[in-house]
PAKE-488272 format. One record per residue (C-alpha): chain; residue in three letters; x, y, z. Coordinates in steps of 0.05 Angstrom, whole numbers, plus 32768, in hexadecimal, padded with zeros to 4 digits. Layout:
BEGIN
{c A | r ALA | x X | y Y | z Z}
...
//
This chain:
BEGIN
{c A | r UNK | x 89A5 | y 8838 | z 82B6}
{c A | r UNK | x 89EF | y 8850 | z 82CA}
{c A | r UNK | x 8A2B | y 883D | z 82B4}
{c A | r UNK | x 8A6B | y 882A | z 82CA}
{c A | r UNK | x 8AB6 | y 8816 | z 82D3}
{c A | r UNK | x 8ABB | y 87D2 | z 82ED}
{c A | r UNK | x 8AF9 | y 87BF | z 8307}
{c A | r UNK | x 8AEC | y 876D | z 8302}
{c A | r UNK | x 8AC1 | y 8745 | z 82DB}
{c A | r UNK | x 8AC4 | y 86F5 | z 82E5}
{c A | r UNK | x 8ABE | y 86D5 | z 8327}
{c A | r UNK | x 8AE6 | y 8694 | z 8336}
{c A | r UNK | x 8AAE | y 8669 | z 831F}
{c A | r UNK | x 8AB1 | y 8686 | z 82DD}
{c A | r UNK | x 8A70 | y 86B9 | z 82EB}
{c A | r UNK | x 8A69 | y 8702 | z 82D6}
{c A | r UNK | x 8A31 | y 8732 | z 82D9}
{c A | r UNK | x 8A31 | y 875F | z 829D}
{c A | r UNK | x 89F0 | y 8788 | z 82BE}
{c A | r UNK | x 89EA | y 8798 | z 830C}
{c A | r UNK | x 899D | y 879E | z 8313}
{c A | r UNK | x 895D | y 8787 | z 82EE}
{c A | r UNK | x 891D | y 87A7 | z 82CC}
{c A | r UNK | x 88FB | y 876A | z 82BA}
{c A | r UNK | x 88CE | y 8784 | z 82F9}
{c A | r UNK | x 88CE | y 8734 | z 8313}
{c A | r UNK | x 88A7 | y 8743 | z 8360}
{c A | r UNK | x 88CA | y 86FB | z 8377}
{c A | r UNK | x 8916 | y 8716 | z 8362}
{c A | r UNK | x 894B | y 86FD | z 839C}
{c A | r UNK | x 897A | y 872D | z 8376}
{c A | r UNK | x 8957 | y 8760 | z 839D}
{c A | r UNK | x 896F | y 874D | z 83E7}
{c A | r UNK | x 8993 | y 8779 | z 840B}
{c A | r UNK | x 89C2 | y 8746 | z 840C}
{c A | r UNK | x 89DF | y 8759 | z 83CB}
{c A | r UNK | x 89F4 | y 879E | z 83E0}
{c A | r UNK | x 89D4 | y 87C0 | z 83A5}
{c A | r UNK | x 89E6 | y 8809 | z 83B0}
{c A | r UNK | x 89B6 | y 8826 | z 837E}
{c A | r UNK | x 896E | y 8814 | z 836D}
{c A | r UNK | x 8964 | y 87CE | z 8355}
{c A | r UNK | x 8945 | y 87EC | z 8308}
{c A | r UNK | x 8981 | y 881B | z 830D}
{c A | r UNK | x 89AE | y 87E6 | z 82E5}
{c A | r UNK | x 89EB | y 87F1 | z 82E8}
{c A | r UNK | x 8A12 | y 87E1 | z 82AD}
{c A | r UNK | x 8A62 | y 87C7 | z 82A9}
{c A | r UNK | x 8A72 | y 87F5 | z 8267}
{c A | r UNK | x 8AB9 | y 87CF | z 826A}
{c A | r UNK | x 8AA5 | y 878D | z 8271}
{c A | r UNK | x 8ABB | y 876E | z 8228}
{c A | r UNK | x 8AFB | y 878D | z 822E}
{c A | r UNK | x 8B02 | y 876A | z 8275}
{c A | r UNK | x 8AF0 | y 872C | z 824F}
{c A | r UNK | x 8B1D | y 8735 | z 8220}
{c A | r UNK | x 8B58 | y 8738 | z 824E}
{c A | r UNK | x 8B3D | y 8703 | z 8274}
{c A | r UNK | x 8B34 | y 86D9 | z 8241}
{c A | r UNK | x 8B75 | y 86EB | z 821E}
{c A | r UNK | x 8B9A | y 86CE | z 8258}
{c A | r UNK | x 8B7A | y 869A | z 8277}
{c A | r UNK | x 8BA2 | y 8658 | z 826A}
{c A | r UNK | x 8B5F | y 8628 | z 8277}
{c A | r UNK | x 8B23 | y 8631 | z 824F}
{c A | r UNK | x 8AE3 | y 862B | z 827B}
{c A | r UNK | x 8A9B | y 863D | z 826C}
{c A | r UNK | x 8A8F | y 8685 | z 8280}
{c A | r UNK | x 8A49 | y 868E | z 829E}
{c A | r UNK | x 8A19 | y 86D1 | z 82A3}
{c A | r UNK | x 89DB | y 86E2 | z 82BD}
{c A | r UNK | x 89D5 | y 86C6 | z 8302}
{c A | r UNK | x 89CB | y 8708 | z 8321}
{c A | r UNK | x 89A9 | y 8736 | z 82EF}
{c A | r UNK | x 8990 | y 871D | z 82AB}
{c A | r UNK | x 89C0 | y 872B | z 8274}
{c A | r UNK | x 8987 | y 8737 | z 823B}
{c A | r UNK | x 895F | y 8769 | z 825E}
{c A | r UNK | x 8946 | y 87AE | z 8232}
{c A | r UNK | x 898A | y 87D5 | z 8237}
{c A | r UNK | x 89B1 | y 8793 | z 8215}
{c A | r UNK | x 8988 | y 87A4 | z 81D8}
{c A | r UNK | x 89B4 | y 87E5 | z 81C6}
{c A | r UNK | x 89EE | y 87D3 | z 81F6}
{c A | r UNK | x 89FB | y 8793 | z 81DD}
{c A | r UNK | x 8A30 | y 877F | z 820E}
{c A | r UNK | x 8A19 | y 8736 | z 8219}
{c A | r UNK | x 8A20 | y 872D | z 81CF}
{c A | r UNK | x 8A62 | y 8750 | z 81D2}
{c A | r UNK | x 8A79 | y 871A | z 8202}
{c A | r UNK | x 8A60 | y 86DD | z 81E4}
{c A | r UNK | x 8A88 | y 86F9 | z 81AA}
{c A | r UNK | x 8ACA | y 86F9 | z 81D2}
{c A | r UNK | x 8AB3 | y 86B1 | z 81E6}
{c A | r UNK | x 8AB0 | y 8695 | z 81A6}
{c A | r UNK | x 8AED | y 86B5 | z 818D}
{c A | r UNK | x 8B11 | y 869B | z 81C1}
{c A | r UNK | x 8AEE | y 8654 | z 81C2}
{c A | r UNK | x 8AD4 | y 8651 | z 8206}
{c A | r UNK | x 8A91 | y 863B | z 8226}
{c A | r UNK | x 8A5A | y 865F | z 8234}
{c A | r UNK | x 8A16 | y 865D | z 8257}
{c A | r UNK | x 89E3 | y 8692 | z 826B}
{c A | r UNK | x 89A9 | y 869B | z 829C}
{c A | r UNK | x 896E | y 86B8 | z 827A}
{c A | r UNK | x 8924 | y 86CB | z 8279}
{c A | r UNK | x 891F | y 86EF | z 823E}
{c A | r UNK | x 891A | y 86E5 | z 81F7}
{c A | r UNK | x 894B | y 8713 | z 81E2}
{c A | r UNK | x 8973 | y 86E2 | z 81E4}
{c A | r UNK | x 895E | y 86C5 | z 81A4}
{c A | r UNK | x 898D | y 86F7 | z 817E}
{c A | r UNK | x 89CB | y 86DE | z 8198}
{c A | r UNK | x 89BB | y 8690 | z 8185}
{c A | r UNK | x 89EC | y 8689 | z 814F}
{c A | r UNK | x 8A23 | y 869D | z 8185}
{c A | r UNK | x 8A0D | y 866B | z 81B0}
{c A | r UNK | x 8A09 | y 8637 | z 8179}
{c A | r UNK | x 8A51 | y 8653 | z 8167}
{c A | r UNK | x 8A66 | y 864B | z 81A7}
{c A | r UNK | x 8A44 | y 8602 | z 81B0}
{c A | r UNK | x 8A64 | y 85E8 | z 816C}
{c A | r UNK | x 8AB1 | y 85EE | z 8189}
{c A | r UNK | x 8A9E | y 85E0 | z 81D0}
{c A | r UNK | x 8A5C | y 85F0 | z 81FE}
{c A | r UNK | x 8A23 | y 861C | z 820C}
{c A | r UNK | x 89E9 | y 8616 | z 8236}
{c A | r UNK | x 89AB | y 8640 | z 8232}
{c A | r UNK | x 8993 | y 8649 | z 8282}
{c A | r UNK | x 8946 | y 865B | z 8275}
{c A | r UNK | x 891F | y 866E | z 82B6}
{c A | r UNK | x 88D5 | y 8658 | z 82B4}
{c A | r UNK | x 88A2 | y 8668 | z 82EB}
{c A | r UNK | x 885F | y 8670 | z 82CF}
{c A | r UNK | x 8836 | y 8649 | z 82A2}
{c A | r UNK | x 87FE | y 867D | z 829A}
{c A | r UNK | x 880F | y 86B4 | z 8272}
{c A | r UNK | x 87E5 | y 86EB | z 8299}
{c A | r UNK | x 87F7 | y 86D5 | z 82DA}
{c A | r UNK | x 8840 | y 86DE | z 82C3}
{c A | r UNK | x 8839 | y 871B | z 82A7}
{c A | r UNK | x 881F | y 873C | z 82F2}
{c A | r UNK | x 8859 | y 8717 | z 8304}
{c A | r UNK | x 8898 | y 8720 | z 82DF}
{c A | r UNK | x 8878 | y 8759 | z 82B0}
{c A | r UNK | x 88AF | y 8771 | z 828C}
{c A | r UNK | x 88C4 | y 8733 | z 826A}
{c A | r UNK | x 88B2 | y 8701 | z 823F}
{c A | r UNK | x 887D | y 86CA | z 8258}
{c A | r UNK | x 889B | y 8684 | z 8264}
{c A | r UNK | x 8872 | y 866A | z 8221}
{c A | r UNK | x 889D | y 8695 | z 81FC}
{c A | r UNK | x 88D8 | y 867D | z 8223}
{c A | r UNK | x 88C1 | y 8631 | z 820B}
{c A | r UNK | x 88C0 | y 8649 | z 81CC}
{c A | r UNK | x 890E | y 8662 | z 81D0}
{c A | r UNK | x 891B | y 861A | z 81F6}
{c A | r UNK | x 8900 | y 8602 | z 81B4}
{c A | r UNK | x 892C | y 862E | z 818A}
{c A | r UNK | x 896C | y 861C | z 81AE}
{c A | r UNK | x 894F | y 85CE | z 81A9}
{c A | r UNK | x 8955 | y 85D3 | z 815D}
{c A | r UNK | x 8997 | y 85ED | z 815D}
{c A | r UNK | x 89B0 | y 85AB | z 818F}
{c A | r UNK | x 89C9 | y 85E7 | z 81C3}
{c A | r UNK | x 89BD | y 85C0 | z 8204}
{c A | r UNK | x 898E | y 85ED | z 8230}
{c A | r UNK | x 8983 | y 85E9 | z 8280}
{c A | r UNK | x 8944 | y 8606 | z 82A1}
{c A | r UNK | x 893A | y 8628 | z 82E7}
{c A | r UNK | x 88F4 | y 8617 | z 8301}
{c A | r UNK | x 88F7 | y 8643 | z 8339}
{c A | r UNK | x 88D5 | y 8660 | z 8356}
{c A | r UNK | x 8893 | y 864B | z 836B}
{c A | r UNK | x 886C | y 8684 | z 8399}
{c A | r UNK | x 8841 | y 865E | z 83C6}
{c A | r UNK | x 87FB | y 8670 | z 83BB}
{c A | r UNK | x 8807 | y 8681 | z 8375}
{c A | r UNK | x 882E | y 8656 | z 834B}
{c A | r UNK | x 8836 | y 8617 | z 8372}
{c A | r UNK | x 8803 | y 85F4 | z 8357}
{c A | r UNK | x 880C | y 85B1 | z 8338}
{c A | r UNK | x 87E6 | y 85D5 | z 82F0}
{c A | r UNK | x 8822 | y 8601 | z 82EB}
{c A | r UNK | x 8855 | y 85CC | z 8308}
{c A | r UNK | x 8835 | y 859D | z 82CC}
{c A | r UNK | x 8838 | y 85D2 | z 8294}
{c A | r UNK | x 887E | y 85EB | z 829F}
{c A | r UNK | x 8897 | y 85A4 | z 82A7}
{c A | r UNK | x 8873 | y 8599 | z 825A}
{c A | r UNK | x 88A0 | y 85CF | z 8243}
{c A | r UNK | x 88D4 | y 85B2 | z 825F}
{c A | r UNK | x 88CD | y 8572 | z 8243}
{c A | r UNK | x 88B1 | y 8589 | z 81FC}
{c A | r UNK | x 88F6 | y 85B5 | z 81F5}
{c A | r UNK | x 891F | y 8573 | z 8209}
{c A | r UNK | x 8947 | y 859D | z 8242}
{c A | r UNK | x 8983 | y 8585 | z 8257}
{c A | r UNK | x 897D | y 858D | z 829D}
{c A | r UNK | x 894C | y 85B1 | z 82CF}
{c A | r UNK | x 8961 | y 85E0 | z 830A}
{c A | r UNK | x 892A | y 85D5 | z 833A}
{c A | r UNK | x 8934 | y 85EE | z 8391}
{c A | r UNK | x 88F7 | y 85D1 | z 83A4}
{c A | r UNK | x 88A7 | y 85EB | z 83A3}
{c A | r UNK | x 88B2 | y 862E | z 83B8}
{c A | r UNK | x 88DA | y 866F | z 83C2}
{c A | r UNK | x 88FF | y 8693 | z 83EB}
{c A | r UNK | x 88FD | y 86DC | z 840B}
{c A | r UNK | x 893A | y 8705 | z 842B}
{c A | r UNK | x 893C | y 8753 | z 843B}
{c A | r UNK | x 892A | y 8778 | z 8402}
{c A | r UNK | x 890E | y 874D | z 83DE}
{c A | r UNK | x 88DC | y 8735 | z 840E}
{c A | r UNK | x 88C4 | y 877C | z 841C}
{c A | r UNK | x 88BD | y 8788 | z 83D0}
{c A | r UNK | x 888F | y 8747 | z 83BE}
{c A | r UNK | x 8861 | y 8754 | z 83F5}
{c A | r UNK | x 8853 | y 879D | z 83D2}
{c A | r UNK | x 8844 | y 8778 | z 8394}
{c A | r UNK | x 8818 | y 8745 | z 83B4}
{c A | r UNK | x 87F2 | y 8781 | z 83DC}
{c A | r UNK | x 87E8 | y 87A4 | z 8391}
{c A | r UNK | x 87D4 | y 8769 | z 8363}
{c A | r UNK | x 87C1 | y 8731 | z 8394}
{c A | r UNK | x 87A3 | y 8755 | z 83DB}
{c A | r UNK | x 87A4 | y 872C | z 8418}
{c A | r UNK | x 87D4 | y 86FE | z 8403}
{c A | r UNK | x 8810 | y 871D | z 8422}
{c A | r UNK | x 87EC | y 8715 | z 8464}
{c A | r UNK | x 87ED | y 86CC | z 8451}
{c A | r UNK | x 8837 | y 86BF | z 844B}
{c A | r UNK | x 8844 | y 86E0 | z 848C}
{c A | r UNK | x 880F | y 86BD | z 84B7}
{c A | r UNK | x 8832 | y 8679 | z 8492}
{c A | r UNK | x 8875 | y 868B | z 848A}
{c A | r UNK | x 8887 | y 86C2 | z 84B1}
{c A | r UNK | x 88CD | y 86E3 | z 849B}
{c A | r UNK | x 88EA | y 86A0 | z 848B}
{c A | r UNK | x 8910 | y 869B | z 8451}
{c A | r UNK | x 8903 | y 8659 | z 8437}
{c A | r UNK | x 88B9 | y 865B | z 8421}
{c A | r UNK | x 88A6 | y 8616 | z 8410}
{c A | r UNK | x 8869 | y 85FE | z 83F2}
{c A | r UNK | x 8839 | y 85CD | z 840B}
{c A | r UNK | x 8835 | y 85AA | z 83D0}
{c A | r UNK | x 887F | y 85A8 | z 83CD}
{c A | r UNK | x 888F | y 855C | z 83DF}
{c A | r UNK | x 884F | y 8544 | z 83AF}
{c A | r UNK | x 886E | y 856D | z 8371}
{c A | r UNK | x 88BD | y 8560 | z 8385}
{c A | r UNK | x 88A8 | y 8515 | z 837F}
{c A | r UNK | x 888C | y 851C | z 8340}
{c A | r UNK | x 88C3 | y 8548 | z 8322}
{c A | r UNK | x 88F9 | y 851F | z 8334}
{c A | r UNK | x 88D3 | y 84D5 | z 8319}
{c A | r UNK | x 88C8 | y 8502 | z 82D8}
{c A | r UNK | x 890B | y 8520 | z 82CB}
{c A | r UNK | x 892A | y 84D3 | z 82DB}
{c A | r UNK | x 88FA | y 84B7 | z 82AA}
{c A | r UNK | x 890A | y 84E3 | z 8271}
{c A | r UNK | x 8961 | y 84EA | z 8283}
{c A | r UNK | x 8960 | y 8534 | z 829A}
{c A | r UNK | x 8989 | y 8547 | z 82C9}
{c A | r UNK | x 8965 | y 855E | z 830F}
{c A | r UNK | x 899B | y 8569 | z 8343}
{c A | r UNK | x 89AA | y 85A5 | z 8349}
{c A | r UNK | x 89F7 | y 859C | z 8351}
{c A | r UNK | x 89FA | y 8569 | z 830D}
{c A | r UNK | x 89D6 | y 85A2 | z 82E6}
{c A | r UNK | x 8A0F | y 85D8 | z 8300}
{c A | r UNK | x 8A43 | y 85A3 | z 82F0}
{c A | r UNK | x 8A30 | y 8595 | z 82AD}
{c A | r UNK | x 8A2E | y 85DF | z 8299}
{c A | r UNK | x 8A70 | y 85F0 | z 82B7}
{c A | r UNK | x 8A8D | y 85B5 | z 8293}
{c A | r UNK | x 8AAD | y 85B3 | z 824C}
{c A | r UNK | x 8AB4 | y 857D | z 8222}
{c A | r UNK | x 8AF6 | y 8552 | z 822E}
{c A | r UNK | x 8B11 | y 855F | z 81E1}
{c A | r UNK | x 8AFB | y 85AD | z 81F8}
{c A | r UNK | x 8B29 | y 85A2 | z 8234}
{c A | r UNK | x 8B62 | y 8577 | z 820C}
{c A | r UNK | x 8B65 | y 85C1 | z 81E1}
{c A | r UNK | x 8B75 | y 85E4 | z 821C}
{c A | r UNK | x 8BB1 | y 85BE | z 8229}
{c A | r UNK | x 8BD3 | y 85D6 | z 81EF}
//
């Protein structure tokens, strides 16, 4: 971990990264890819010491309230947010300054910022984004080991559920050969239902691999899985789209379930509603 000086914070979409970098240990990460431009190691995270006082000023003179979003690159309740406590610094700012917020998460740690959100949800919006990948708990451990499981994650869903914060799941990704089976297609999609999700984030059966990252998964399929890297490259070669062959079957069957139980499944109305604050939010603004 290093820190430093950023000179910016928010994007124009309303995103920030509070963390560059990841030690949730994830072997399927995208954040990885060369791509990015990381120009220190990936568990190196490097941490924006300034970022609530860029928030501040940001949100100090920003005419328009919008929902402020974090976590799309790096999670923002890894390990180091436990004594750093930056992302709760931020949702602070939010709520004092009555905007909306939503975050991208795996971990639990979350949990201990759920009054903010509430907070936060009570004069406007939040959204909890919960990633869930794997149904079996030692399967994701190998997989994403430094993090919680995704039945703890339910369990958080369920949490948020009680305190009517609306949450939105990413079920992504699914590694051919591993987790694209319709057993763990079925189980996460009884999470998803039992936590009464708002809407559901879903690319397809599959995954995808760039530079870096692609190099990196193969490692951790030669450690804890052997052979199997040699089957992705006979199949897919260096493509980046990796696509299941049970893809269609299970896309079929998410899309008929989310329809039959209201949750939103396309992938643009699920950004759009968590972007969007309520009109009497937006009527407040005016003033």
């Amino acid at each position: 971990m290093h820190n430093v000086k950023a000179k910016s914070l928010l994007t124009r979409w309303g995103g920030m990264n509070i963390y560059r970098g990841c030690t949730h240990g994830c072997i399927y990460c995208d954040s990885r890819s060369k791509c990015y431009h990381f120009e220190h190691q990936f568990e190196d995270v490097e941490v924006k010491t300034n970022a609530p006082e860029l928030l501040e000023d940001i949100l100090r003179r920003k005419r328009r309230r919008i929902v402020i979003g974090t976590g799309s690159m790096s999670d923002p309740y890894q390990p180091c947010e436990e004594k750093l406590l930056l992302t709760k610094t931020c949702l602070e700012l939010i709520d004092r300054y009555e905007f909306g917020a939503t975050v991208i998460t795996k971990s639990d740690r979350v949990l201990r910022d759920i009054d903010l959100f509430d907070s936060i949800n009570q004069k406007g919006k939040s959204v909890l984004q919960m990633t869930l990948t794997i149904a079996d708990d030692k399967l994701s451990r190998i997989i994403e080991p430094n993090v919680c499981p995704s039945s703890r994650r339910y369990q958080v869903l369920k949490e948020f559920q009680k305190r009517g914060i609306p949450t939105v799941v990413w079920l992504t990704p699914f590694l051919p050969f591993l987790t694209d089976t319709e057993e763990n297609f079925n189980a996460l999609m009884q999470y998803c239902l039992d936590a009464g999700v708002k809407g559901i984030v879903c690319f397809g059966i599959g995954m995808t691999l760039r530079e870096g990252n692609r190099e990196y998964y193969y490692a951790a399929l030669d450690k804890h899985f052997p052979g199997l890297s040699a089957k992705y490259t006979a199949k897919y070669g260096n493509a980046y789209d990796l696509q299941s062959d049970t893809g269609a079957r299970l896309m079929r069957t998410f899309h008929d379930t989310c329809e039959k139980y209201g949750i939103i499944h396309d992938p643009d109305e699920c950004f759009a509603y968590m972007s969007q604050l309520p009109e009497k939010y937006e009527q407040l603004s005016l003033f």
